[in-house]
N, C-alpha and C positions, 0 to 999 in steps of 0.2 A: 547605637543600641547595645546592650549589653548581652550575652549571652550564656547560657544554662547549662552543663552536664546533669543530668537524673541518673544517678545511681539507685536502683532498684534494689531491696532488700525484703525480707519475710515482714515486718514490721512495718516502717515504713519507705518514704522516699527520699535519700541524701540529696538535696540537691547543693551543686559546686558551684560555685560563681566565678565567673569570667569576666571583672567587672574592666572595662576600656573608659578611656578618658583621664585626662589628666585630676581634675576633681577626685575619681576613687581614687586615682594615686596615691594624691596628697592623704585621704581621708586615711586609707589602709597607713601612711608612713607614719601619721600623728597615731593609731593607733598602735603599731609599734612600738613606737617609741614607750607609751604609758607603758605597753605592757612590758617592755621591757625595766621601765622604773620600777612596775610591781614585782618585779621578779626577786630585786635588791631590796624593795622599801619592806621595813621592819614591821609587823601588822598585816601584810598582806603579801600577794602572791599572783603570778600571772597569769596561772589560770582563774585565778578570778575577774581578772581583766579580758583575758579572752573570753569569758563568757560574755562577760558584758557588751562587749563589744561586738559577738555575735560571731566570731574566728576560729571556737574551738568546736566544735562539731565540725568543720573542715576542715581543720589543722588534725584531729584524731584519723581520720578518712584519708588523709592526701598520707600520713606516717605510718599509716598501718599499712597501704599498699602503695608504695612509692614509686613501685614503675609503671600504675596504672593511670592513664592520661598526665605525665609527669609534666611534659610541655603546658599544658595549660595551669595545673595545677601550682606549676612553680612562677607563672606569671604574678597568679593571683598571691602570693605569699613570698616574691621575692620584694615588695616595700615593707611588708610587716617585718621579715629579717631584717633588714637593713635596718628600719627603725628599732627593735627592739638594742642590736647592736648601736645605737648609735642612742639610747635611752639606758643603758647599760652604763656604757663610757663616760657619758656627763652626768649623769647621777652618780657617780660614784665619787668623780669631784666634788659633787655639791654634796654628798651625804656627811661628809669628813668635817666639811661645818656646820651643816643644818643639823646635822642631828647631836650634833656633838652637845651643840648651844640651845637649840630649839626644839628641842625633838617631837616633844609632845603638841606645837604648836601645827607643825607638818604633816605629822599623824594626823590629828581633827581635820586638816583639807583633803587628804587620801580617805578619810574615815567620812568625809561628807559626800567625795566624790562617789564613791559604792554605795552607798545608804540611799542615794540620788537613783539609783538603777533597778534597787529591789524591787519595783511593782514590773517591771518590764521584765525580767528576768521567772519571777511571781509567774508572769501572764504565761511565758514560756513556757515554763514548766506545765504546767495545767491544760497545754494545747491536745493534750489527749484524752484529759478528764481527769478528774481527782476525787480519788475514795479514801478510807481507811489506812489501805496499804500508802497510799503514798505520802499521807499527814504523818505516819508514824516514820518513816521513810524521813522525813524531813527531819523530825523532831530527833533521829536516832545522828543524825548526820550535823546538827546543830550542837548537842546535848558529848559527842564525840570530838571535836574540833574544841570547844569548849576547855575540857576536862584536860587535853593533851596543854594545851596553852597556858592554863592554871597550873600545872603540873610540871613540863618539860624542864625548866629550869631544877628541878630538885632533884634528879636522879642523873645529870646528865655531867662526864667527867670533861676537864680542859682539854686540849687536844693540842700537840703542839703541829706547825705547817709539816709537810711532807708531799711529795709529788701524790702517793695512796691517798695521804687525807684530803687535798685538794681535790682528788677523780671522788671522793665520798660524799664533799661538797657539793661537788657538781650533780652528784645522786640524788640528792637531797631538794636540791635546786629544780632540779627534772621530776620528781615528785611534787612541787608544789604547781608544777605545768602538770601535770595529767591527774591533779588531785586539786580543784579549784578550793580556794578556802585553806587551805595548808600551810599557813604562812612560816616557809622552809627559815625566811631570815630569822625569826626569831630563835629556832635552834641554832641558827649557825652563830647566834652573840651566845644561846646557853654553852655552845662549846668551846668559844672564845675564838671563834675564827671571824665573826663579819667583819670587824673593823681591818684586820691584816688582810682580808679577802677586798675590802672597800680600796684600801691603800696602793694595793695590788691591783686590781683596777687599774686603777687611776693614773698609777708608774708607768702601766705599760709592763708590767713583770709578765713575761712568757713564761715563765718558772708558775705563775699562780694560774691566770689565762687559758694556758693550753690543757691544762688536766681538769681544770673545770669544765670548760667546753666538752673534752670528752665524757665524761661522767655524768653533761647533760645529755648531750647525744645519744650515747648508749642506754638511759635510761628512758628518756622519751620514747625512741623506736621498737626498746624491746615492748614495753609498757601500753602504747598505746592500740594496739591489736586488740587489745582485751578491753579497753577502753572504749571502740569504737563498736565490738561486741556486744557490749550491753546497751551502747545505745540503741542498735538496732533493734537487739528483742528488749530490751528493758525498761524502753526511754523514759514513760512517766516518773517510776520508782527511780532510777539514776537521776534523774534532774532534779527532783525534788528532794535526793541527797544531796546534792552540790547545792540545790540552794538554801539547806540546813545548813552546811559546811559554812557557806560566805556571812548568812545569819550569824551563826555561831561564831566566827571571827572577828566581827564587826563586836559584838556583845564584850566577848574575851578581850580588844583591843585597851579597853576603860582601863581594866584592872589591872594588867598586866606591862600594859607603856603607857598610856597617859597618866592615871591616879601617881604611879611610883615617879614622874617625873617630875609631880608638882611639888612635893616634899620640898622642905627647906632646901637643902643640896643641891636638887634642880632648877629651884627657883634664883639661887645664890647665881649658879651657872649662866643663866638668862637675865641678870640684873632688873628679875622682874616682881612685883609684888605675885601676892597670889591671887589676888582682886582682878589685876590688870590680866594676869597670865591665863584668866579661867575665861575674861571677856576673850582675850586673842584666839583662845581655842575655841568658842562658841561663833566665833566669826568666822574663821576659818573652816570649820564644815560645813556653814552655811553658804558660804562661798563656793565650796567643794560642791555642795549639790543643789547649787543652784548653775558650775559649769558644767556638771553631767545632766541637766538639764538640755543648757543649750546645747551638749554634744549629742543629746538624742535627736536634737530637734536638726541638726546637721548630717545625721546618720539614716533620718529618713528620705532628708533630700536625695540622697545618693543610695539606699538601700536599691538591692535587684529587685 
């Protein structure tokens, strides 16, 4: 049987999950791992994955007070680490060629895989009722994520590596964890670091590695206190911005990585017509969310 922490708050009721058995294991490590894909895949972001997946209301609760019930708390969240690290590591190898070659083919299965989630995520939101305040709430958080995405690449100067700009990365990286919908990768191609930061990965460079790690860390922990703040008093309004934000990312994903990578250039790249390259992308988030599908249908087997 699985077992409950209730944290009690003015709003409402946190609850932790304690989930035992080998089955959540496995469930928590696959989800790891994605989210750790999204945290690197270009178009998206792991807090948006943690949302979905239903880890980030308890991952904001377990970082904002870390010594409280730590034992348990670190049960429940020591396969989603592991997987995210271990969704990090091989993604970074496979990104070096999928995206190099395919980009926008892999985006449409990431991009079908979240588009798959939105009515669950929808319901979520709405679990405490929805008014005015919270449509506009959404539409402000959709209409913002948007703008920055159409935008971000035109003001934003090269960077070269440095141990600082690497801890900046990691900033950035830890923003798109306590900011679901923030898809940090794509800043980090407008400043010309994903691909060295992918590579870097991939090598094993502790020079790249370690100051991103910290620069997540630090930015997650200080961050999410306030994050876990508003969910308490805030929940409706906060959730129904996050799920403006993932809205909004999803929308912004078209124009900004798939449309630019169909162009001649990218199509040369992919020795694909544009015929063939539009059917593979329309396959492939169909695919995407028809396996976020069956991962809901897996996550209520095992939900608490």
């Amino acid at each position: 049987m699985s077992e409950v922490k209730v944290v009690k708050t003015d709003k409402k009721e946190i609850v932790i999950p304690d989930e035992r058995g080998l089955g959540n294991w496995l469930l928590r490590l696959l989800k790891g791992i994605l989210i750790g894909i999204g945290a690197i895949l270009p178009g998206l972001s792991g807090g948006v994955l943690a949302v979905i997946f239903g880890v980030y209301d308890h991952m904001m609760v377990f970082l904002s007070s870390l010594t409280k019930d730590f034992l348990k708390r670190l049960r429940y969240f020591l396969p989603i680490g592991i997987g995210g690290v271990i969704g990090i590591l091989i993604f970074s190898v496979a990104v070096a060629y999928a995206f190099s070659s395919y980009e926008p083919i892999f985006v449409c299965l990431f991009l079908g895989f979240v588009v798959g989630t939105l009515p669950t995520i929808f319901h979520k939101a709405g679990s405490e009722g929805r008014g005015t305040g919270e449509m506009l709430s959404l539409l402000l958080g959709m209409l913002v994520i948007i703008a920055l995405m159409l935008m971000g690449g035109s003001y934003l100067p090269q960077l070269r590596p440095s141990f600082p700009v690497w801890i900046g990365a990691g900033f950035l990286i830890g923003i798109g964890v306590i900011i679901p919908g923030l898809s940090t990768s794509n800043f980090l191609m407008y400043l010309g670091l994903y691909e060295k930061m992918a590579q870097g990965v991939k090598d094993l460079e502790f020079t790249v590695i370690i100051p991103i790690m910290i620069g997540v860390a630090l930015t997650v922990i200080m961050l999410a206190k306030g994050a876990t703040w508003l969910f308490r008093h805030h929940y409706s309004i906060v959730y129904h911005i996050i799920f403006g934000l993932v809205v909004g990312s999803c929308i912004a994903i078209v124009p900004t990585i798939v449309v630019p990578a169909l162009r001649q250039p990218g199509l040369n790249e992919m020795g694909l017509t544009f015929r063939v390259a539009v059917v593979l992308c329309v396959a492939m988030f169909v695919v995407g969310a028809f396996l976020s599908y069956l991962f809901s249908l897996l996550e209520k087997k095992y939900e608490t």
